[in-house]
VOVO-569408 format. One record per residue (C-alpha): residue in three letters; x, y, z. Coordinates in steps of 0.02 Angstrom, whole numbers, plus 50000, padded with zeros to 5 digits. Last residue first. Example, Ala and Ser with C-alpha at 12.3 -4.5 7.8 and 13.67 -1.06 7.14 Angstrom:
residues 2
SER506844994750357;ALA506154977550390;
END
This chain:
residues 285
UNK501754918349101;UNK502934916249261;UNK503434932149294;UNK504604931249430;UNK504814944049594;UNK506054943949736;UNK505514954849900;UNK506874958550040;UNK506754968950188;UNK507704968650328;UNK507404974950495;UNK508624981850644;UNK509474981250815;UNK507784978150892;UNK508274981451074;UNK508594967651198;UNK506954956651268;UNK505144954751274;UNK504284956351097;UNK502664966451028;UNK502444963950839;UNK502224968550695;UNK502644965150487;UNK501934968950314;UNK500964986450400;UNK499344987450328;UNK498434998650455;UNK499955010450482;UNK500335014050312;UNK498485025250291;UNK496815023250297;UNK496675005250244;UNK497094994050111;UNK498104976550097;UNK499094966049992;UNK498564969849803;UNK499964963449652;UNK500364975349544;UNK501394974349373;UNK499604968049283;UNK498854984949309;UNK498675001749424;UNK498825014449310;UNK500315021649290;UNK501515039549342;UNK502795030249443;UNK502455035149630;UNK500705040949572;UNK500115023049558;UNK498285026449501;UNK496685016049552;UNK494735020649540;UNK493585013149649;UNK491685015249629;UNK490445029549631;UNK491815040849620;UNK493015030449763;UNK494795032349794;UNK496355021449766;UNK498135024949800;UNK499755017649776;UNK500825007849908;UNK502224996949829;UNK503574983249905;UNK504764981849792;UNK505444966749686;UNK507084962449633;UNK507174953549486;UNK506914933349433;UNK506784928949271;UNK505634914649207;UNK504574926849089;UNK505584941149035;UNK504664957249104;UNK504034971548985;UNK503194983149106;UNK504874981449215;UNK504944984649417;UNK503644971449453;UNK502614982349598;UNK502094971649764;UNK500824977949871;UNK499894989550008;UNK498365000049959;UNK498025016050034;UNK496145024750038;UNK495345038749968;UNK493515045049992;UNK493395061249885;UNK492855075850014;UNK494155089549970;UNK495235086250100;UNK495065068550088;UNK495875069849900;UNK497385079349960;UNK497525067150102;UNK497625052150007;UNK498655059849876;UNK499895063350000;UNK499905047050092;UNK500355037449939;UNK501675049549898;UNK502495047050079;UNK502215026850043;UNK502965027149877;UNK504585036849944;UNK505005052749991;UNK505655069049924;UNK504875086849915;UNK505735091750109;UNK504015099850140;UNK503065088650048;UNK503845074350144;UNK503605081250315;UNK501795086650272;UNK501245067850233;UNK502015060350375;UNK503555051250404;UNK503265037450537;UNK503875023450412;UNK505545032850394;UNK506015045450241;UNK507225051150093;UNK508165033050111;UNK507335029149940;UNK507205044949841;UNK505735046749726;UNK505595066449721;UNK504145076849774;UNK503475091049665;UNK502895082049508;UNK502285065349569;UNK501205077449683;UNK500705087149554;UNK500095069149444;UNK499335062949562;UNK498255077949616;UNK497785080049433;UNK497295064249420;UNK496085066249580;UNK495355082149507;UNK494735073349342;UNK493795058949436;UNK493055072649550;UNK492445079849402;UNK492495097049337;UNK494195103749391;UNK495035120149422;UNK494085123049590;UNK494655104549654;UNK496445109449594;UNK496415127449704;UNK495495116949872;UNK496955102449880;UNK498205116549861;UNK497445127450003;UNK497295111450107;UNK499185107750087;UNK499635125450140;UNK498785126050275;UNK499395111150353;UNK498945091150286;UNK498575075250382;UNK498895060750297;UNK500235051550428;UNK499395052950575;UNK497645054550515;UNK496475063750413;UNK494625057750389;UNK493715054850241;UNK494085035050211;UNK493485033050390;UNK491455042550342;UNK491485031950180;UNK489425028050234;UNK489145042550299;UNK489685054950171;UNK489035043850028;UNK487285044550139;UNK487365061250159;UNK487665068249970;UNK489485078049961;UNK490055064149838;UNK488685065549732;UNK488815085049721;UNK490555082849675;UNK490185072149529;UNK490225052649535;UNK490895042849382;UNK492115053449259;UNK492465037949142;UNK493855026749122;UNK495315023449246;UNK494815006049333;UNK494255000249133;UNK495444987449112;UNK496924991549217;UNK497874973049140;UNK497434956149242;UNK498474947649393;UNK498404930749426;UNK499424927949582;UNK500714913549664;UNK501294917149852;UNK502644915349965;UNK502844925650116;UNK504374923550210;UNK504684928550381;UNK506084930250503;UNK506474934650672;UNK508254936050751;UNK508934933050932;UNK508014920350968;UNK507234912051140;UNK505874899451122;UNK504044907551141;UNK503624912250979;UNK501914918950934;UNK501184920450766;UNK499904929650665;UNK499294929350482;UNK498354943650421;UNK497354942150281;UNK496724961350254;UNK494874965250236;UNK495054981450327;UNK494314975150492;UNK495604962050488;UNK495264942250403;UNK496124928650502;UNK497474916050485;UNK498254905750623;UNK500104902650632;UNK501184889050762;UNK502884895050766;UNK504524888050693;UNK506204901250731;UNK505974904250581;UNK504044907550510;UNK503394902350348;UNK502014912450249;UNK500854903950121;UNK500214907649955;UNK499594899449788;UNK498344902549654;UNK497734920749705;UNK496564927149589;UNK496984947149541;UNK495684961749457;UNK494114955149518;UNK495034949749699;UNK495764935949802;UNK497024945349918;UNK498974944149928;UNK499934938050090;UNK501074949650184;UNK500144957650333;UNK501204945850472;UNK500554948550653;UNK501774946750800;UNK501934940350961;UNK503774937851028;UNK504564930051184;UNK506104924751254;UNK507574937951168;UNK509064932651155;UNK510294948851106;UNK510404963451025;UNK509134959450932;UNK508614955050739;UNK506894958450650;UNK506104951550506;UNK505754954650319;UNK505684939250160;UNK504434942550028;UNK504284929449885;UNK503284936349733;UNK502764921149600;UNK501944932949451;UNK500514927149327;UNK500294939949204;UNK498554942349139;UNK498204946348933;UNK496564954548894;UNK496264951248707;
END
């Protein structure tokens, strides 16, 4: 029997200034999607100092909810409150699906033409590319060649929080072989672009324990994973080594960290003397 968790994830970020500043317009990428594999019960985001919000869809399928604030602050914050059904892997890891011919066909090429492309933060160097090339040679399947370009990545390049910024790219991580979820993220991405598997990066939440306690509150993280396409989406989290299951909740995808960012903005004013992050996580079934 296929057993769903139901998780309550509270996200709180924001900025603070050196000072007052008189105007801010921002967009908030925070709130959870409605999906096969997750049904959103609850969710809402809450804005101090108190601006008017509107909701729309991005070109990526994200909710984004923006805001303006026009009285003068010296700190921003937001906090994103939502309720989600979320179901077990199920079958998002079985079978080979597409082969390479398949994926090398025209109309695949055309129509995941933006999920193919490097950018910023997923371009690779020589050395990269070579490595992408040597594990598609050694494997079969497209399917087969993206698991094992999880699991070398997860085995050079160290989970270190601090390791990296937001603007680290692919190549600085794997140089330096630490990072965090996003700088693995963006690795596998562009390993499996290289090699003509359309990949793209999802933004969540990760539950920290497989075995929760219901009712008991833990600090959350905010998670990026990857998922690419073999005649349909496939989903690994290569940061810890799992399928992508009943721990994750689903923000946002894109090509890389820079479409699904959870918070941004343009302001007028002192400088941004920082940005806190903080994400609490229940299981409540």
């Amino acid at each position: 029997m296929v057993q769903s968790w139901r998780l309550r994830v509270q996200h709180k970020t924001g900025f603070t200034y050196a000072g007052k500043v008189s105007s801010s317009y921002n967009e908030a990428r925070m709130s959870p999607r409605n999906e096969p594999h997750q049904a959103v019960l609850d969710a809402r985001v809450e804005v101090w100092p108190p601006a008017r919000t509107y909701r729309y869809e991005d070109y990526w399928g994200t909710a984004v909810t923006a805001f303006d604030v026009h009285a003068a602050h010296e700190a921003l914050q937001v906090t994103a409150t939502a309720t989600v059904e979320a179901l077990p892997a199920g079958d998002r890891l079985t079978g080979d699906g597409a082969g390479w011919a398949d994926l090398a066909m025209p109309d695949n090429v055309d129509r995941w033409h933006e999920l193919l492309l490097p950018t910023p933060r997923t371009a690779l160097d020589e050395e990269l590319t070579e490595l992408a090339e040597s594990i598609k040679g050694a494997h079969a399947t497209p399917q087969a060649a993206a698991m094992a370009i999880c699991e070398r990545v997860r085995a050079e390049v160290e989970y270190e929080p601090g390791a990296t910024g937001v603007q680290t790219d692919a190549v600085h991580a794997w140089r330096q072989r630490k990072g965090v979820c996003q700088d693995i993220s963006h690795l596998v991405v562009g390993l499996l672009r290289s090699v003509g598997v359309p990949t793209r990066y999802v933004s969540g939440y990760l539950h920290p324990s497989s075995n929760a306690a219901i009712g008991e509150t833990v600090v959350g993280q905010s998670h990026a994973w990857a998922e690419w396409w073999v005649g349909r989406w496939m989903a690994f989290d290569a940061t810890n080594g799992i399928p992508v299951r009943e721990q994750h909740v689903v923000i946002g995808r894109g090509r890389e960290y820079g479409d699904v960012p959870p918070l941004k903005g343009v302001y007028s004013g002192p400088a941004n003397t920082g940005q806190g992050v903080e994400v609490a996580i229940t299981r409540l079934r």
